[in-house]
N, C-alpha and C positions, 0 to 999 in steps of 0.2 A: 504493500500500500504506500504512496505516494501522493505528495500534492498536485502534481501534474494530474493522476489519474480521478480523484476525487471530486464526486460530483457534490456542489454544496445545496444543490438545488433538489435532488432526489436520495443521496445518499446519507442518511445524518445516523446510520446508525450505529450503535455506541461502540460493538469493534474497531468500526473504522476511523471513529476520531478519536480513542484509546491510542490507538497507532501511530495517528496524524501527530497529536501530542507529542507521545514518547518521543519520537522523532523528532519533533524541535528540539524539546528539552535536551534531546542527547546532543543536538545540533551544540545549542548555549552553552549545555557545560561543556565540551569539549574546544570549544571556541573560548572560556575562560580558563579552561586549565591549561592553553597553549602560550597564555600572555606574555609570558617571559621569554619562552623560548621565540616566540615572531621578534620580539623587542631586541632579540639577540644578531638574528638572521638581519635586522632591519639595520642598527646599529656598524655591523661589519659593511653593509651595502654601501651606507651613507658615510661610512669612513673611507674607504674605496674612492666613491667617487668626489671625498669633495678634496684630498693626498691628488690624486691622479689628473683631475677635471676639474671641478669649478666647487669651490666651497659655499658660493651663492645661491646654486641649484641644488646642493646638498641640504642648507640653511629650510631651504623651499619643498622640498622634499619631504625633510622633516617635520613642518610645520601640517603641510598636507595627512603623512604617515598621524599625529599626534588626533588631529579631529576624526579622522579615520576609528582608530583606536577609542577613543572616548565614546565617539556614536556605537562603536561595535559594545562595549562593554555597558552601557544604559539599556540596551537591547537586548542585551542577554539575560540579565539582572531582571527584564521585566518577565521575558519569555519563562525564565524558571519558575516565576511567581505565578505565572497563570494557572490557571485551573484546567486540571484534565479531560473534565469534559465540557470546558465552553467552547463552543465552536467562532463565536463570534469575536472573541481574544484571538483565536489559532489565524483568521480570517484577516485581523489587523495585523497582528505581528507578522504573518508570513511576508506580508508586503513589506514592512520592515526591515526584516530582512534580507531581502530583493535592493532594499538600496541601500543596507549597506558592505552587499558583496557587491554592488558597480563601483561603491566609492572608493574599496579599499583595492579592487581589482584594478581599477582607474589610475589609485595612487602607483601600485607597482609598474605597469604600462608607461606610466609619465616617466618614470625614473629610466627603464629602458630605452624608451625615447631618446631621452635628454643626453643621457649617455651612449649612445649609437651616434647621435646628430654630431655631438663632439667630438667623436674619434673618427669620423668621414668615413668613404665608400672602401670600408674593410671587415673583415672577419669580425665579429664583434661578441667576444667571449663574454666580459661581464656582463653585458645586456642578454645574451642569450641564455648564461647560464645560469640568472636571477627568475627569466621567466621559469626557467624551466624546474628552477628550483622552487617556484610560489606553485606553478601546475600539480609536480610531484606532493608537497606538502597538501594542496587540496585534495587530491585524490584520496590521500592515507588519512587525511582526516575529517572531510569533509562530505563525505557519502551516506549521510544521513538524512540527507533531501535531495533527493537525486536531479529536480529540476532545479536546484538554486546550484549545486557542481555543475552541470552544462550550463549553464549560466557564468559562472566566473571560468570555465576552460573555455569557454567561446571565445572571451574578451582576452585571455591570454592566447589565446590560436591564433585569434584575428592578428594582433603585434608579432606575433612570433612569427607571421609570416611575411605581413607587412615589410619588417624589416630587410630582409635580405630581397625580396622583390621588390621594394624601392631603389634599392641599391643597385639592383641588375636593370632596373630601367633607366635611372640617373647617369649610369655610366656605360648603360647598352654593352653590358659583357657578355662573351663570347658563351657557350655553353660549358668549354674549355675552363673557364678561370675559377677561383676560389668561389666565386659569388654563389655561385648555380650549386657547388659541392655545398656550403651554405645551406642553399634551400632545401638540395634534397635532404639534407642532414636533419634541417627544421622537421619537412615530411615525418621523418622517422622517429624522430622526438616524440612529434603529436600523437603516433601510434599508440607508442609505449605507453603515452600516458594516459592516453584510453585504454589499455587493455587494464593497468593498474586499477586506474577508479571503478571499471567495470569485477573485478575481481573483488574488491576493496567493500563496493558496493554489494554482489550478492552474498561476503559473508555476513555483512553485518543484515540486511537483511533477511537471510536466515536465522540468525540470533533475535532479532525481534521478534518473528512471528514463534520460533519456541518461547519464548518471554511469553508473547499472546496465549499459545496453546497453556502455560505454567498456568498463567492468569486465571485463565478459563477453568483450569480442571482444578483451580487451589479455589475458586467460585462452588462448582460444584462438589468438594470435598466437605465445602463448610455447610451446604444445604443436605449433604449427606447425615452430617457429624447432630445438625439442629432437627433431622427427620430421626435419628438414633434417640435421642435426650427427649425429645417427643414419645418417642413410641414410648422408649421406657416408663415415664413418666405415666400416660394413658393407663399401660399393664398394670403397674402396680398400684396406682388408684383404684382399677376396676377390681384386682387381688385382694385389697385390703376389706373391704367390707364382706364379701364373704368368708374370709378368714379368717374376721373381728369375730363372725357369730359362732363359725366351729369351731374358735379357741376359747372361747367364752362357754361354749356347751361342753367342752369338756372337762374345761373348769370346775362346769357346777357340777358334773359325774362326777371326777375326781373328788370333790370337796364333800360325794354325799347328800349333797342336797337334793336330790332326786332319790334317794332311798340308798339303800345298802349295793355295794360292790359285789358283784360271784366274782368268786376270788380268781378261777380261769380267766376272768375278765381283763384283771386286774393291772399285767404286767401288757398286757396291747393296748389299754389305756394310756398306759405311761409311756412308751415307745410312738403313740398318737401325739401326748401333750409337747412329748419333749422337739418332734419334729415340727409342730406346728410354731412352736417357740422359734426355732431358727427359721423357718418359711416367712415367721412374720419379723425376724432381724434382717433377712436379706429384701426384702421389700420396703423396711424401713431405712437399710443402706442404700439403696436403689433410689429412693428419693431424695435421702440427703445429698447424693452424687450427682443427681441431676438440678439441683437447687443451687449448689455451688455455681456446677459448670453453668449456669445461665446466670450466677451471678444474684441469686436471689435468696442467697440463704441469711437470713435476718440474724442478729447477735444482741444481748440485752446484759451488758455489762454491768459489772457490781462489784465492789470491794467487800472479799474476802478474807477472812483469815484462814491462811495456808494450813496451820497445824488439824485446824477444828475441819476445814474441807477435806482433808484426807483423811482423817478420819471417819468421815459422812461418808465417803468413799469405799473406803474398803470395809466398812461395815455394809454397805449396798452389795459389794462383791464376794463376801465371805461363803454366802449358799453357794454360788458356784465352785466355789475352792473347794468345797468340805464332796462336791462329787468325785472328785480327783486324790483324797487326804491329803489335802497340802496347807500348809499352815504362811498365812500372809502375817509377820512381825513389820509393825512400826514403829523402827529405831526414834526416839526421844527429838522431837522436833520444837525449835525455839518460837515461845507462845507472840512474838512481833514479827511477824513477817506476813506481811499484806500482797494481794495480787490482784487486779483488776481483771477479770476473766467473764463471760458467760459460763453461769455452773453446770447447767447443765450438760452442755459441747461440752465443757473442759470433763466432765465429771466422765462423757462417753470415750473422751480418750484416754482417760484413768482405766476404764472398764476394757479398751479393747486390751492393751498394754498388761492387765492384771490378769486378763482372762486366756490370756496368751501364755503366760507365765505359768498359769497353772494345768493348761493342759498338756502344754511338752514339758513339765519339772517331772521327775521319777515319784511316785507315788511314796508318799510319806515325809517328803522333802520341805523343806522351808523355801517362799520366798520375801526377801527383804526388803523394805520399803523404806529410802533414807533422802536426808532434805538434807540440800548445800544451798550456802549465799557463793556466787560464782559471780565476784564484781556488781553489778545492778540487776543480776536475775536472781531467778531460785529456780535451783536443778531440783527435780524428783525424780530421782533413781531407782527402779523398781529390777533388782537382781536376783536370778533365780538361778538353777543348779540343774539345767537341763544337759543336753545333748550339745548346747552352743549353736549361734550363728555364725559362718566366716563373714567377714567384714566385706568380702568383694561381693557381695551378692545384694548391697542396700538399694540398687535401684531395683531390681525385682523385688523385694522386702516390701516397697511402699507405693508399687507400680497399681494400677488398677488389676480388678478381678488375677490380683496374680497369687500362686501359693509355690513354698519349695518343691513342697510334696502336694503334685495333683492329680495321683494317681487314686484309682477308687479304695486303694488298701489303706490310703493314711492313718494315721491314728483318731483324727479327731475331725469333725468337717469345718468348713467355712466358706462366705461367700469370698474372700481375697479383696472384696474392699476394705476390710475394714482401718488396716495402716495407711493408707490411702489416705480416705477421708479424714482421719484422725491428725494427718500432713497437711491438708487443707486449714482445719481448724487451729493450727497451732499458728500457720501463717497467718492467722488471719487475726489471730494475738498476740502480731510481732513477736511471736516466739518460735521455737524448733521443737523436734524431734529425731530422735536418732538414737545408735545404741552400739554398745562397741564388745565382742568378745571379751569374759575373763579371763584372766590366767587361768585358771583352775577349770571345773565345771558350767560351762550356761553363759549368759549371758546377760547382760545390766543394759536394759531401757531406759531412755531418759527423755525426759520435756523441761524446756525452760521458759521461764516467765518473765517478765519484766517485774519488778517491785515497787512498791509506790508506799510511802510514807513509813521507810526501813527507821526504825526506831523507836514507831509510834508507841509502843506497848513496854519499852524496853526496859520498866519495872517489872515486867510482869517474868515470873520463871516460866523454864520450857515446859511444855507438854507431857504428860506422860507417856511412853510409850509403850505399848501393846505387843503380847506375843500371844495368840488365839492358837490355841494346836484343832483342828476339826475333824472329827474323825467320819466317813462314812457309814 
């Protein structure tokens, strides 16, 4: 796609001035990021000619090359700032554009000129080898609008030939003489440097339109990714209320309230409740993952006290421990240490974190629950005496729906969100999570917090701390 080919009148649609844009834009920047290096090439030129030829058509030169230069760089500055999809900016600038590659092509041309006229009807290396030095330079980097490159190689063609066939007319040289080897020389110049720009031109043109095709298919990944977070979203609202009522009914079996248990009954009841439990945690993870990813998951902040929260905590988690014999101890935690958290979120990342602990610790095992001041946060270290993590595995650890063990034999189930989202919630109280192999057995989980009013309390003595043995 190209300005030349663009109809403004029938074609306005959003591929093709995505394109049209791009294309200026890369036009600009590349036209600003060469500023030094032209100012270089330009410099050497107008040293040249004004040592060898006229320091007053050098002076001139200059002044010309300078307005040149200023116009080019306001114009590019604006072109960037445009908007990608105005067509009516793309419309004004392109014109813009348009003159200021006569002016700056114009300027080079005059210097040629100037420099030819002065050295009279002979071979004329610096004027030849200037054009053909601003041709080459255009081609390699100015094919990013292919009708404004034929446009400034036109106006260097025209002079480049001009020259040596003024010369063979003012002096009616033979076919024999330098003049004419000149021109065909010129011929051949011009080739080259059409085949360069033409070269020059379709890779970058090919790189655009994969850019377009990226564009396009990174468009439709994300109306994939927003039809996923939909569905899911859909499923597990329509899941929820029917499996609000069959865990709710077999609650009240369980509980009795419907009359006595036949004790046959009794253990496919519990193998019901307990699956219905985790069908209604992964549907509950399911919505939190999707609440996030759209950005919609709401937080209700509150200063807590840290010692008295984990305790709330792992007393909520204790029943699930005692499935497992595993005994959660709360090392002695200092009664001033405040945290600004949602308790809830915070308290489900306690719960994934605990309940992890206790189901890969070896049965009958302790795990430890310990609170550090780590500079302006507070670590909660939750260390247990498993089988261990290796450390290179943390982005699978806290990847979506991922598990080490996902085979149907694992020991224990789980949806694999749950470190996940529990990595969500902790960013989202500028805090962390993460967890590093012990020396010894297992492995120590930890999340940190920010702390807010460290001192408040700091009469008050530490916490007691708690060692619960639970036996099943």
């Amino acid at each position: 796609m190209d300005f030349a080919s663009f109809n403004w009148s029938k074609r306005r649609d959003t591929r093709s001035i995505f394109l049209l844009t791009s294309q200026m834009k890369d036009y600009a920047r590349v036209g600003t990021s060469l500023f030094w290096q032209r100012q270089m090439i330009y410099a050497a030129a107008l040293g040249l000619e004004a040592y060898y030829y006229s320091w007053q058509l050098a002076l001139l030169n200059l002044a010309l090359m300078i307005i040149s230069e200023i116009y080019d760089f306001a114009c590019f500055r604006k072109v960037l700032r445009m908007n990608a999809r105005d067509i009516k900016s793309a419309r004004k600038y392109i014109k813009l554009i348009y003159l200021g590659t006569a002016i700056s092509a114009a300027n080079i041309c005059i210097y040629a000129l100037t420099v030819a006229i002065l050295q009279g009807h002979t071979t004329h290396f610096l004027s030849m080898f200037m054009l053909f030095a601003a041709a080459l330079f255009a081609s390699m980097n100015n094919h990013q609008l292919i009708p404004i490159l034929i446009f400034r190689l036109a106006i260097y063609g025209a002079t480049f030939l001009f020259i040596p066939i003024y010369d063979i007319w003012a002096t009616n040289a033979p076919v024999t003489s330098d003049l004419w080897m000149q021109l065909f020389t010129s011929l051949f110049v011009m080739f080259f440097i059409i085949d360069c720009s033409r070269v020059s031109s379709g890779l970058y043109r090919r790189t655009l339109q994969q850019m377009a095709d990226l564009q396009t298919e990174h468009e439709k990944t994300k109306e994939a990714s927003a039809a996923k977070s939909e569905f899911l979203a859909t499923v597990s609202h329509e899941l929820r209320t029917p499996l609000t009522s069959i865990k709710g009914s077999l609650d009240l079996i369980a509980a009795r309230a419907l009359g006595e248990i036949p004790p046959k009954m009794e253990p496919i009841l519990t193998i019901a409740q307990r699956n219905s439990t985790r069908l209604n945690a992964l549907i509950n993870d399911l919505l939190d993952l999707q609440k996030m990813e759209a950005g919609r998951m709401d937080y209700f902040m509150e200063e807590l006290n840290a010692a008295e929260f984990l305790e709330q905590s792992i007393a909520t988690n204790e029943p699930f421990a005692q499935r497992f014999d595993v005994t959660f101890e709360l090392e002695p935690t200092p009664a001033n240490l405040f945290i600004t958290c949602d308790a809830s979120r915070l308290d489900q990342v306690l719960s994934n974190i605990l309940s992890n602990a206790a189901k890969f610790s070896e049965t009958g095992s302790t795990v430890s629950i310990r609170s550090d001041v780590v500079g302006q946060m507070l670590r909660v270290s939750v260390i247990d005496r498993g089988v261990g993590l290796p450390e290179n595995v943390k982005q699978k650890v806290f990847d979506e729906f991922s598990q080490l063990d996902s085979s149907d034999k694992r020991k224990v189930g789980g949806t694999g969100l749950g470190m996940n989202i529990s990595k969500r919630i902790m960013e989202a109280h500028d805090g962390r999570i993460d967890y590093v192999k012990n020396e010894g057995p297992g492995t120590t989980f930890f999340i940190e917090l920010p702390l807010v009013n460290v001192g408040k309390s700091a009469d008050m003595p530490p916490a007691r701390g708690r060692n619960l043995r639970l036996s099943a």
